[in-house]
BABALO-729713 format. One record per residue (C-alpha): residue number from 0; x, y, z. Coordinates in nm, 2 decimals. Example, Ala and Ser with C-alpha at 12.3 -4.5 7.8 and 13.67 -1.06 7.14 Angstrom:
% residues 2
+-----+--------+--------+--------+
: num :   east :  north :     up :
+-----+--------+--------+--------+
:   0 :   1.23 :  -0.45 :   0.78 :
:   1 :   1.37 :  -0.11 :   0.71 :
+-----+--------+--------+--------+
//
This chain:
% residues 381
+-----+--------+--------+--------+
: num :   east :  north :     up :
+-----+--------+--------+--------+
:   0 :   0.90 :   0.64 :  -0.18 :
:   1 :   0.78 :   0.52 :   0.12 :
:   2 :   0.88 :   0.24 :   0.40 :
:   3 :   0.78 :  -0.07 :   0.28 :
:   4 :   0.76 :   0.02 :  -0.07 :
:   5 :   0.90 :  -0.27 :  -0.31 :
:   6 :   1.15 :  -0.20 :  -0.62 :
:   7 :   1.22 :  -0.43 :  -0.91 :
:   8 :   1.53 :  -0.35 :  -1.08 :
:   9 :   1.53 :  -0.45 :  -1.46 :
:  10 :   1.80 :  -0.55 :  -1.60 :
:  11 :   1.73 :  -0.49 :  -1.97 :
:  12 :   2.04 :  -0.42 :  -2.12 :
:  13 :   2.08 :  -0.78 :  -2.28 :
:  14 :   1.69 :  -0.83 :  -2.44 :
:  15 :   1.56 :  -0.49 :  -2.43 :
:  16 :   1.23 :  -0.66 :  -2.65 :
:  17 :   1.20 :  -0.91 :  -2.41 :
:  18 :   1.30 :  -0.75 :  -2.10 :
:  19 :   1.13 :  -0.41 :  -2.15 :
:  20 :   0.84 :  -0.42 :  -2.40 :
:  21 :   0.69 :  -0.09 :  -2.46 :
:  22 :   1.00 :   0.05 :  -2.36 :
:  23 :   0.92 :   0.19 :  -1.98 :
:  24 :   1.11 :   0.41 :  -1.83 :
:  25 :   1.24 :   0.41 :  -1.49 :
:  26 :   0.89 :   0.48 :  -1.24 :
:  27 :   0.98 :   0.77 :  -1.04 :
:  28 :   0.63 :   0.96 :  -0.95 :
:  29 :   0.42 :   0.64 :  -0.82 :
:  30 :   0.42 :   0.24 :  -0.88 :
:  31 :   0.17 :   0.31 :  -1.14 :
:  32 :   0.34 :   0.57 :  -1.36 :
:  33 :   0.39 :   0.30 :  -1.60 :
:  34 :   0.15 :   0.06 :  -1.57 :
:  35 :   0.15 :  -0.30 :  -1.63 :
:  36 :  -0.14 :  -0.27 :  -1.87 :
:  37 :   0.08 :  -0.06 :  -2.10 :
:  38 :   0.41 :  -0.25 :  -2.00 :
:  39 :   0.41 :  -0.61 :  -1.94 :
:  40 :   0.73 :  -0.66 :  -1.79 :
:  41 :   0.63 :  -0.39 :  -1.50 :
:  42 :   0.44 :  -0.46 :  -1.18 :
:  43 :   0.20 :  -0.23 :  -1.00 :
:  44 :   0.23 :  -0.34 :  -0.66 :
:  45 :   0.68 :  -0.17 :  -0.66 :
:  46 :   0.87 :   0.08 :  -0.84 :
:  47 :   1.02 :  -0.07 :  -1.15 :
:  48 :   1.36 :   0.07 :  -1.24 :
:  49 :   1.55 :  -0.01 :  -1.50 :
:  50 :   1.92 :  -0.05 :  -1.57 :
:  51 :   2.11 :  -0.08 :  -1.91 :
:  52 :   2.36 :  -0.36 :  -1.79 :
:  53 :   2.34 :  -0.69 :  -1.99 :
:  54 :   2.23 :  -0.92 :  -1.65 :
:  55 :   2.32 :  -1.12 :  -1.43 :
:  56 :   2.55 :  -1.45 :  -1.52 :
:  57 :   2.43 :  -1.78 :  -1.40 :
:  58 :   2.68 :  -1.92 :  -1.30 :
:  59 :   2.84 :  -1.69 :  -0.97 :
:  60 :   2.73 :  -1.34 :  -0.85 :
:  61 :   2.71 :  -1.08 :  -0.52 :
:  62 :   2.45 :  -0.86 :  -0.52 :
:  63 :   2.45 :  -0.60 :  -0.31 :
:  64 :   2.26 :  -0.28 :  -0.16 :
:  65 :   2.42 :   0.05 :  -0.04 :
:  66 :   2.37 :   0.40 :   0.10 :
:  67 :   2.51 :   0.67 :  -0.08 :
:  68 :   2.75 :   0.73 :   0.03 :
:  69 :   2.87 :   0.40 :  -0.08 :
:  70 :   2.86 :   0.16 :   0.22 :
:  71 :   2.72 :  -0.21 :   0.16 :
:  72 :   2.37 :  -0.22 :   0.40 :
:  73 :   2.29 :  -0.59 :   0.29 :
:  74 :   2.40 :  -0.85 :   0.02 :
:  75 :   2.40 :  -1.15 :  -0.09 :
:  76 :   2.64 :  -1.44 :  -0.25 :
:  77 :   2.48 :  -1.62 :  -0.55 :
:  78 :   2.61 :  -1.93 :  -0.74 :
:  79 :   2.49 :  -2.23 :  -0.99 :
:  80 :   2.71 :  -2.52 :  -0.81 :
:  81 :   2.86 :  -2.64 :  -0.47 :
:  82 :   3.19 :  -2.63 :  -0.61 :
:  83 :   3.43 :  -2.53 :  -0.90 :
:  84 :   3.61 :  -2.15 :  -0.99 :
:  85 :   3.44 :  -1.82 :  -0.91 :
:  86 :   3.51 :  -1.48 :  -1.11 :
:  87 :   3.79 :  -1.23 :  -0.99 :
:  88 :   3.49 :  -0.99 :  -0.96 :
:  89 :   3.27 :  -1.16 :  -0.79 :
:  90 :   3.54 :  -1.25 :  -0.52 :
:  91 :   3.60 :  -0.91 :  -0.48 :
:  92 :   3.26 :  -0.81 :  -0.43 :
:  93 :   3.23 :  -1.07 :  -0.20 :
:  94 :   3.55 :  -0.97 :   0.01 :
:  95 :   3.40 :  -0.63 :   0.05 :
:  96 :   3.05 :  -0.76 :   0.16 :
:  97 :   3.23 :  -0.95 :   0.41 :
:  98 :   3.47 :  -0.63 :   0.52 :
:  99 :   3.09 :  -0.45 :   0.58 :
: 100 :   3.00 :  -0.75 :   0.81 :
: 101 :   2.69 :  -0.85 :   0.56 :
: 102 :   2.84 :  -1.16 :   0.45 :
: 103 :   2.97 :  -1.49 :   0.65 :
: 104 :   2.99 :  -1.83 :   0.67 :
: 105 :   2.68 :  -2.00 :   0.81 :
: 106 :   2.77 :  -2.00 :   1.23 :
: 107 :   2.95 :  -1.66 :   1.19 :
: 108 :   3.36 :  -1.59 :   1.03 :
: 109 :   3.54 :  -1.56 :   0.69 :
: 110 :   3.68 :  -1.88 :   0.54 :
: 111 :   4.08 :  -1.85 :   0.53 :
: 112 :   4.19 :  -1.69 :   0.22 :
: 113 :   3.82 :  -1.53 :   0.15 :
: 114 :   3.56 :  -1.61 :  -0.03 :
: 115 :   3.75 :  -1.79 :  -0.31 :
: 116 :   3.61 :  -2.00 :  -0.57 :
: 117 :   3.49 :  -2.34 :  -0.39 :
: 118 :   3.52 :  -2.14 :  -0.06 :
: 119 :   3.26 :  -1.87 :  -0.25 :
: 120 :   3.04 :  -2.19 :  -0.35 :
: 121 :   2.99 :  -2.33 :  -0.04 :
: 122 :   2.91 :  -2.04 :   0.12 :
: 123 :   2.65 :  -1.94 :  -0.15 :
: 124 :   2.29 :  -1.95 :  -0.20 :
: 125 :   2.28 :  -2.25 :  -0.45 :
: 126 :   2.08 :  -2.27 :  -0.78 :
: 127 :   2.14 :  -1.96 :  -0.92 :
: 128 :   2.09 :  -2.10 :  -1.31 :
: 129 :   1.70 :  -2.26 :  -1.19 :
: 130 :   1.57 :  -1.92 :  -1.14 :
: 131 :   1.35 :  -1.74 :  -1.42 :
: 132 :   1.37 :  -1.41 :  -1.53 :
: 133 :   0.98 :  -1.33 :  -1.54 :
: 134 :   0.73 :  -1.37 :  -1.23 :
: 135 :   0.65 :  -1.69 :  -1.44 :
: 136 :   0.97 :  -1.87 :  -1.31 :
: 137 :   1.15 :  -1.93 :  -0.95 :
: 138 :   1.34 :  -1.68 :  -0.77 :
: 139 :   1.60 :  -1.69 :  -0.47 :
: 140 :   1.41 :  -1.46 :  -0.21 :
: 141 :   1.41 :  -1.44 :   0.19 :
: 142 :   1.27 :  -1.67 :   0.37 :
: 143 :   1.18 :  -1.43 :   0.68 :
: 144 :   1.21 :  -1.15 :   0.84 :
: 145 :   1.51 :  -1.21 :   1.02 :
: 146 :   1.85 :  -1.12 :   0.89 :
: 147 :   2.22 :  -1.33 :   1.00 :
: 148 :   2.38 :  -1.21 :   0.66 :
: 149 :   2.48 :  -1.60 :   0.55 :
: 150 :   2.29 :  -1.86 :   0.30 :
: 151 :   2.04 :  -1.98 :   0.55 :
: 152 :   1.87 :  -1.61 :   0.53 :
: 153 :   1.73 :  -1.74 :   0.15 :
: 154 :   1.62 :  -2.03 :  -0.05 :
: 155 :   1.79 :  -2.21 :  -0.33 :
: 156 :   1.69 :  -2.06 :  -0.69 :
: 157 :   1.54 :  -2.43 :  -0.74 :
: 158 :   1.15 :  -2.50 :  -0.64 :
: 159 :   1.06 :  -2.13 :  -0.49 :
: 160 :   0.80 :  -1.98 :  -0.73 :
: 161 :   0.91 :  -1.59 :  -0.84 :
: 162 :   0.79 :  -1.31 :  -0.57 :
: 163 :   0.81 :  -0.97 :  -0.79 :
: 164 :   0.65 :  -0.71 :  -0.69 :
: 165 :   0.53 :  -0.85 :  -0.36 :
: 166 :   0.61 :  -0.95 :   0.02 :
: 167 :   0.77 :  -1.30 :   0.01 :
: 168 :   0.65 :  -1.57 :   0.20 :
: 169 :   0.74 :  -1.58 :   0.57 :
: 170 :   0.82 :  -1.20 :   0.52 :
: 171 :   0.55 :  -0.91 :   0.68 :
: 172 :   0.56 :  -0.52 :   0.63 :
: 173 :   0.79 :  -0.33 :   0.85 :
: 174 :   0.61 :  -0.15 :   1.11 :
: 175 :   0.23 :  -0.18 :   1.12 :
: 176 :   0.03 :   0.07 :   1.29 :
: 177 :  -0.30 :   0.17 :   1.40 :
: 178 :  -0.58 :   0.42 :   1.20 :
: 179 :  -0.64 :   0.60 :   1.62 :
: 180 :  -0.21 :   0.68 :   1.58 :
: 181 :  -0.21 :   0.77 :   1.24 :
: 182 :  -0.55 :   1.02 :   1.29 :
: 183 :  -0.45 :   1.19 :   1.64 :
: 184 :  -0.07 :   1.25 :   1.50 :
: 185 :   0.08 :   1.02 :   1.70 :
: 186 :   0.21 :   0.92 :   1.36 :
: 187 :   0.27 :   1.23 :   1.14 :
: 188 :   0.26 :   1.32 :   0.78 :
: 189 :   0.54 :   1.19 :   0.58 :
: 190 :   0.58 :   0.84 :   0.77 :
: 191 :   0.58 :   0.49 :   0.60 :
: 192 :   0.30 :   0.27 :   0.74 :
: 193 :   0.12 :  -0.03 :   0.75 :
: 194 :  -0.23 :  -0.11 :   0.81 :
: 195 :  -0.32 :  -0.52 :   0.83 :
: 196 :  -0.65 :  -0.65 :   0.74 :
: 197 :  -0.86 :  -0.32 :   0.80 :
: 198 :  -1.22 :  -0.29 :   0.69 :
: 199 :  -1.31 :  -0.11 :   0.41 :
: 200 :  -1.64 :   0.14 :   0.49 :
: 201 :  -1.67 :   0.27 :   0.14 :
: 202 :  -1.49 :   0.30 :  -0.20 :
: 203 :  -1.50 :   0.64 :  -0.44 :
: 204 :  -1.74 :   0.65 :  -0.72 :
: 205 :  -1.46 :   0.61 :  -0.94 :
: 206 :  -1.33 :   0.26 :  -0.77 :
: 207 :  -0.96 :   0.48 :  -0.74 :
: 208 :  -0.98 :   0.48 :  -0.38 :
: 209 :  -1.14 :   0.38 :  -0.04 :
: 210 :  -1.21 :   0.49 :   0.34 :
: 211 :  -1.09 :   0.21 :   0.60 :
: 212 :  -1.21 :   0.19 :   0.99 :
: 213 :  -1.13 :   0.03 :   1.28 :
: 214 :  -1.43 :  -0.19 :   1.37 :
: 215 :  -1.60 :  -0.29 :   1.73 :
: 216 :  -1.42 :  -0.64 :   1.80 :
: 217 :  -1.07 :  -0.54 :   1.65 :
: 218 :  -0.75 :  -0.64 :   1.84 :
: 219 :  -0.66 :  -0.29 :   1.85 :
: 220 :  -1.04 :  -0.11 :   1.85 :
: 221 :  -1.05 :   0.18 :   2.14 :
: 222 :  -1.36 :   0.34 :   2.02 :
: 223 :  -1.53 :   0.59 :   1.72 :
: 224 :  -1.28 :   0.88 :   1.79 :
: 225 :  -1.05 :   0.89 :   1.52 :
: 226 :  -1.13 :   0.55 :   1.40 :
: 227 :  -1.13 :   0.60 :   1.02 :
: 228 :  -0.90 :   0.69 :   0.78 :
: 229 :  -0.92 :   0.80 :   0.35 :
: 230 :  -0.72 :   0.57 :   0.13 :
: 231 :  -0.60 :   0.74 :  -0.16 :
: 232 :  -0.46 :   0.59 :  -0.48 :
: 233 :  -0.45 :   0.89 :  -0.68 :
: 234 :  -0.69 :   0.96 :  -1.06 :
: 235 :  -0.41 :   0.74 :  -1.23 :
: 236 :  -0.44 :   0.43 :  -1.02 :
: 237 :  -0.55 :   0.16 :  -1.19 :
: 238 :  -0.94 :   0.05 :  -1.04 :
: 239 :  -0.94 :  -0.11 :  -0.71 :
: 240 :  -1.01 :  -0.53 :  -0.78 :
: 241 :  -1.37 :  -0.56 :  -0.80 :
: 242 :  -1.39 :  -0.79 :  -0.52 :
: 243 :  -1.29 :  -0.49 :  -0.28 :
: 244 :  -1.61 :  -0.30 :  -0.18 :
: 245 :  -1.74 :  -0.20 :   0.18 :
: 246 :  -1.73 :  -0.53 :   0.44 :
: 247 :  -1.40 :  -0.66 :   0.24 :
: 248 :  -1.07 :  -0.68 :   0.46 :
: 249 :  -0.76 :  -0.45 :   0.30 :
: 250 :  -0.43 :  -0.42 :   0.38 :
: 251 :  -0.25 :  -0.08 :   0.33 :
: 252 :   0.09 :   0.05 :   0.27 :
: 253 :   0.14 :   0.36 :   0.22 :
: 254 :   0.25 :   0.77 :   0.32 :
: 255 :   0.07 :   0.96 :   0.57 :
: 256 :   0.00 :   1.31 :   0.43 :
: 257 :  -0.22 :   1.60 :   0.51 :
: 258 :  -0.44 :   1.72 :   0.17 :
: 259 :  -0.70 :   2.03 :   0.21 :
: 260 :  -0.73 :   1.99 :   0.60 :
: 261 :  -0.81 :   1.58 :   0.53 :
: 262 :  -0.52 :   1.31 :   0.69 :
: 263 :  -0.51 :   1.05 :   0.45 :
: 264 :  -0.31 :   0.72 :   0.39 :
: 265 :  -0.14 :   0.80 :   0.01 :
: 266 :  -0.13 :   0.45 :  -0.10 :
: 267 :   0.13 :   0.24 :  -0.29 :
: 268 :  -0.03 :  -0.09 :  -0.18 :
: 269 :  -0.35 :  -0.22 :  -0.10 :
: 270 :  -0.43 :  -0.60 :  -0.14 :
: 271 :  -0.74 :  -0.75 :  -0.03 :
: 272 :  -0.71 :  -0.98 :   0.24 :
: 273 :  -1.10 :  -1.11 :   0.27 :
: 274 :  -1.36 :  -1.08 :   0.06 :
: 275 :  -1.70 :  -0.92 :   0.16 :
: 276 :  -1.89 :  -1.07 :   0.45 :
: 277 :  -1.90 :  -0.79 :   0.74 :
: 278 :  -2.12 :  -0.53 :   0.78 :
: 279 :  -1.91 :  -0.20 :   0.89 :
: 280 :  -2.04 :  -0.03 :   1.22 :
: 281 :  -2.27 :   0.31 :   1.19 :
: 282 :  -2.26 :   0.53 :   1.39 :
: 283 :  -2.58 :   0.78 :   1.49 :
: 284 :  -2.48 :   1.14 :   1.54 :
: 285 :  -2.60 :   1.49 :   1.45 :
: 286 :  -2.49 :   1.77 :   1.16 :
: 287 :  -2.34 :   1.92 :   1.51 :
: 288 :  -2.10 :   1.64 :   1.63 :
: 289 :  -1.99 :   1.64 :   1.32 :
: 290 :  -1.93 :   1.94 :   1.18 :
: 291 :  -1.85 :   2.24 :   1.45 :
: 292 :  -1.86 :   2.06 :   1.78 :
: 293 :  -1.50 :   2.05 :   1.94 :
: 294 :  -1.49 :   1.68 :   1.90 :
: 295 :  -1.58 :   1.70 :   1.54 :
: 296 :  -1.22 :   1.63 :   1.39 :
: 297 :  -1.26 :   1.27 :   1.60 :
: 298 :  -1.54 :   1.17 :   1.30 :
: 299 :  -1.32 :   1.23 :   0.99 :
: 300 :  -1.33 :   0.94 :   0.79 :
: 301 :  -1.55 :   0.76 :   0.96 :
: 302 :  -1.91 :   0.59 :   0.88 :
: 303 :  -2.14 :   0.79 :   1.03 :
: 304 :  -2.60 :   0.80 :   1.04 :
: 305 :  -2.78 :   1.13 :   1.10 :
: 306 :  -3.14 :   1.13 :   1.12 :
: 307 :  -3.38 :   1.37 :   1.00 :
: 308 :  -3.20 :   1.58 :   0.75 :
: 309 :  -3.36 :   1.83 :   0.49 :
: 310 :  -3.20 :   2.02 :   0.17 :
: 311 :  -3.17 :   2.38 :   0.18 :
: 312 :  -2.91 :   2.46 :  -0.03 :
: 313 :  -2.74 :   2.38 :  -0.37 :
: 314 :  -2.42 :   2.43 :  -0.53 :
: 315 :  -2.18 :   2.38 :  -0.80 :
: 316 :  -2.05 :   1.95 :  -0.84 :
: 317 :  -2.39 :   1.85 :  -0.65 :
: 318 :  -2.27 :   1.94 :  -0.36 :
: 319 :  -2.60 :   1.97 :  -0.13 :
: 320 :  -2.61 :   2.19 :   0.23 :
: 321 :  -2.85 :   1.96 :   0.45 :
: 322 :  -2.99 :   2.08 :   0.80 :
: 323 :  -3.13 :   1.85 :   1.09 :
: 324 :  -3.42 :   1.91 :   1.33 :
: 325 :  -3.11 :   2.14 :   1.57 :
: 326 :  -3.04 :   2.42 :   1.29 :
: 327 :  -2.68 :   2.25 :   1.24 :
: 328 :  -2.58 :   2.22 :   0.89 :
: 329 :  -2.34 :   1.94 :   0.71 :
: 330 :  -2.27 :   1.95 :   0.39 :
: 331 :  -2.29 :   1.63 :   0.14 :
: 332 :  -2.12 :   1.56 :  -0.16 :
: 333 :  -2.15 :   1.24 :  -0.42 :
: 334 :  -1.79 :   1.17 :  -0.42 :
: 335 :  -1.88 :   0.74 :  -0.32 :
: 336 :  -2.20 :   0.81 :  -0.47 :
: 337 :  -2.28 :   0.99 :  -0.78 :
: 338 :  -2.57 :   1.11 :  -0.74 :
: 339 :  -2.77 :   1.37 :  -0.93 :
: 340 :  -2.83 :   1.70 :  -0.73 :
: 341 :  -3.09 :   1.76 :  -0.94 :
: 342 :  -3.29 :   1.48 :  -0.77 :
: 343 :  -3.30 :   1.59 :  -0.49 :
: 344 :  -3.43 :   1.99 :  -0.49 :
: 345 :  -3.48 :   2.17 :  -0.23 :
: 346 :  -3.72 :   2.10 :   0.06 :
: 347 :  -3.61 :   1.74 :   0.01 :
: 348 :  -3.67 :   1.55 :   0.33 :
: 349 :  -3.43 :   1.24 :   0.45 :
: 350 :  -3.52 :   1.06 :   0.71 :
: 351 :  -3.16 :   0.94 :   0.74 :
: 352 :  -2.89 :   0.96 :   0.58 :
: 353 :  -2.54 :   0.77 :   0.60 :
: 354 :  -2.21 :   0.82 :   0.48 :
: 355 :  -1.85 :   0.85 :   0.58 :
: 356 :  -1.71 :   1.20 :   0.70 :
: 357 :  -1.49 :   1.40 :   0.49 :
: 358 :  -1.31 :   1.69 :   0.46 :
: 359 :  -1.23 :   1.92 :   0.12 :
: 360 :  -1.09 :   2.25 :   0.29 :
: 361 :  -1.37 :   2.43 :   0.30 :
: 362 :  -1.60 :   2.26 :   0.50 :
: 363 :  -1.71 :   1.90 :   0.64 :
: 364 :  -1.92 :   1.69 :   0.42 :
: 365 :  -2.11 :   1.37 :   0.48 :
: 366 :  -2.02 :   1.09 :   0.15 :
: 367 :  -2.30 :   0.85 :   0.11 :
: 368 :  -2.16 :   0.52 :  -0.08 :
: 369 :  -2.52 :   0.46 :  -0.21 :
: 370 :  -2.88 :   0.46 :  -0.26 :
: 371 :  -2.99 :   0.30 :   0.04 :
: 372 :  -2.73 :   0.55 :   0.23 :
: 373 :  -3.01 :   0.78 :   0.10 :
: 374 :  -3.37 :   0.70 :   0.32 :
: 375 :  -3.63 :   0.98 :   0.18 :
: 376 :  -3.94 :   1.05 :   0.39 :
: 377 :  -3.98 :   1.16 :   0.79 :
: 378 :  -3.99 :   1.46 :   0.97 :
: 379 :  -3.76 :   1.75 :   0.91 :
: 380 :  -3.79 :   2.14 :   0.98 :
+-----+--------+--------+--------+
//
């Protein structure tokens, strides 16, 4: 689990049929273990979890999140009405939210006596018997980012369409950061991130995952160097929305991790932001710059052109070794493209070809997304 990641916790106990059709167990290897396709009550965008108690009552309840070693780190009081009696066991979950300094009256303090029945009420986040139990009714959510641990932190359960499974509104992802800090290390493997509205340069063959970049007018563009990053959603992902594809807008959350020499962003999130209408930004190098000059790391992931390219060499999954008019090789492999080896023997001139820079461990390959990433004809020795 990453930061940022979202969990729903399913409280199934009371309806299992309703509550947990096909009977899903909790997700512990990714937000798609279980998928919604198979299990209608799960979302793919969190990790669903599910617990066997009977609900929540609508009429008063705290809910509450701790560490574990047992110490409240946020909660929140819940009730249907202004006024009128309140549980013994909610008062004493609310005493003990209090205690941890996550709960108070709006303005800061403790009512005298506690937070007992009408006290409990007033204090409350109202409504709690409008809100729905599926994504097709209203939920009581955040309304920003900012946290004062009373009432005014939420809305009523009354008006505010459900949020499962995503970001509410007014809310953004913790910590966004840039592809340059995630490629150069600044940002190592194993940290949460977030990248806002990126553009995509090219999607796998198998519509599983993509390669983002930042782009030439970018608030935070400094250049090609390290400018690109791979996307991955892993061979059980569900496909990526058909409006995604290379000029739409993304935003990712995800994992940095390292994978067979390759930094890549391991996904748990990615959600379009605007649909296709730029053209990503080429740029011309040779098989060298790319492949065993020093500098060469600085293109992984990016969208690159070489000119004047010709096959010598075939091997096993169509991967093809291609050298350029200098005697440097690079190799290219249909992994955005599926293309046939087979049509393309050797001797095979390109006058250019374009792709986005990869790395599978044992050497750097060039991806083209397409046929037209493929221009036959020219020159080539």
């Amino acid at each position: 689990m990453a930061q940022n990641d979202i969990i729903v916790v399913h409280t199934s106990g009371g309806n299992p049929a309703l509550c947990n059709p096909g009977n899903a167990a909790s997700e512990t290897t990714a937000v798609t273990q279980y998928p919604k396709a198979s299990f209608g009550a799960n979302y793919d965008t969190a990790w669903d979890w599910y617990s066997p108690s009977t609900g929540l009552t609508s009429s008063d309840n705290v809910l509450s999140v701790s560490d574990d070693a047992g110490a409240i780190e946020d909660a929140v009081l819940a009730a249907n009405a202004p006024s009128g009696t309140v549980t013994a066991a909610s008062e004493a979950e609310a005493a003990r939210a209090a205690a941890a300094g996550q709960w108070h009256a709006p303005g800061g303090g403790v009512p005298v006596g506690g937070f007992v029945d009408d006290a409990f009420r007033a204090n409350a986040v109202l409504d709690l018997d409008a809100t729905g139990t599926s994504a097709a009714g209203n939920s009581i959510q955040r309304t920003s980012d900012s946290d004062v641990n009373d009432k005014t932190d939420w809305t009523t359960g009354a008006g505010a369409a459900s949020t499962f499974g995503v970001l509410n509104a007014g809310q953004a992802a913790c910590c966004p950061v840039t592809v340059y800090s995630i490629q150069t290390g600044a940002v190592g493997a194993g940290s949460g991130v977030t990248l806002d509205s990126r553009l995509v340069t090219g999607v796998t063959a198998d519509r599983k995952n993509l390669w983002i970049q930042e782009q030439p007018g970018d608030l935070d563009y400094s250049g090609v160097d390290y400018s690109g990053v791979y996307v991955f959603r892993g061979s059980g992902a569900p496909d990526l929305d058909p409006s995604l594809v290379a000029g739409s807008r993304v935003t990712v959350i995800g994992t940095v991790q390292e994978f067979a020499g390759e930094t890549q962003v391991a996904a748990s999130s990615v959600t379009v932001t605007a649909a296709l209408g730029e053209v990503p930004a080429v740029t011309d190098v040779t098989a060298a710059a790319v492949t065993s000059d020093p500098n060469a790391e600085a293109y992984e992931g990016v969208l690159v052109r070489i000119a004047s390219l010709k096959v010598t060499a075939a091997a096993i999954g169509d991967v093809l070794t291609l050298r350029d008019d200098f005697g440097a090789t690079v190799l290219m492999d249909d992994k955005a493209y599926d293309y046939a080896a087979a049509s393309y023997p050797l001797g095979t001139c390109f006058a250019f070809v374009t792709g986005v820079m990869s790395e599978n461990g044992s050497g750097r390959l060039i991806l083209p997304r397409s046929p037209g990433d493929l221009v036959g004809g020219g020159t080539c020795n």
